[in-house]
C-alpha positions in Angstrom: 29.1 -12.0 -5.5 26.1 -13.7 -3.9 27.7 -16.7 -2.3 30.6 -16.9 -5.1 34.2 -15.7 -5.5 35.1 -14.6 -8.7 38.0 -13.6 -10.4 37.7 -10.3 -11.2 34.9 -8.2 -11.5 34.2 -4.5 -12.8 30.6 -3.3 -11.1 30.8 0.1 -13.4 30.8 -2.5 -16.5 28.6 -4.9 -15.0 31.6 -7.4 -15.8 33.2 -10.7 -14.6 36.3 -12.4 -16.0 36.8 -15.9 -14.6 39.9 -17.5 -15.7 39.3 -21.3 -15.9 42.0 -23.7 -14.6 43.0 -27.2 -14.4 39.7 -27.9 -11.7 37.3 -26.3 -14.3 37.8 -29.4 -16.3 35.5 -31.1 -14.2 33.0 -28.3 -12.9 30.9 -27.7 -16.2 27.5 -28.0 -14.8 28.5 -26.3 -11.6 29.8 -23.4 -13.4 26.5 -23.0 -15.6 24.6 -23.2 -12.6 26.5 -20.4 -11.0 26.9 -18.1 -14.6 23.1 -18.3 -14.2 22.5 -16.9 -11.4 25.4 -13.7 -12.0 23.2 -13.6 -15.0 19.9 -12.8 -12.5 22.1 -10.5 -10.4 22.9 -8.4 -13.9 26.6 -9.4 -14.9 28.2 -10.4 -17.7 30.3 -13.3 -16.7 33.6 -13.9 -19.9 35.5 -16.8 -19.3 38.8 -17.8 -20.3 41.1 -20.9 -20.2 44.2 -20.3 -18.5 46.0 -21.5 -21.9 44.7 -18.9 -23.3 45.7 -16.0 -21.1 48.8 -17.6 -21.1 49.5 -18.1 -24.6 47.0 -15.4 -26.7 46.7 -12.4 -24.2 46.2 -10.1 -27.3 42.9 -11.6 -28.4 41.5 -11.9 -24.6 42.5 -8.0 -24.6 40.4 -7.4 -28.0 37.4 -9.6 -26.7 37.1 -8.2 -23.1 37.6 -4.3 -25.3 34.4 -5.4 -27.2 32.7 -4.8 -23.8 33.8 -1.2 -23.4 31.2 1.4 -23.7 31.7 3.2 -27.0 33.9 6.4 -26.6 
């Protein structure tokens, strides 16, 4: 996307799920900077910690199904 790699990404839903690591720690600003600007393109960026895809993968489930169109 634009000049950025991203995790993974549904264009139907608009949608990108980053999943932060270890590096993340450090890249606050940088990762503002570039959620802002998927922002102006018209995406939805969700992130994660890696803990907690790793250790509570049924509440990232129920918070990434919140963005599901209604059926």
């Amino acid at each position: 996307m634009d000049d950025y790699i991203v995790d993974f990404i549904s264009r139907k839903l608009k949608l990108i799920i980053e999943v932060d690591g270890y590096s993340h720690r450090f890249k606050h600003e940088e990762d503002k900077i570039r959620d802002k600007i998927l922002k102006k393109l018209g995406y939805i960026v969700v992130r994660f910690s890696e803990k907690e895809v790793r250790n509570d993968l049924d509440n990232v489930i129920r918070v990434l199904e919140s963005y599901l169109p209604n059926k």
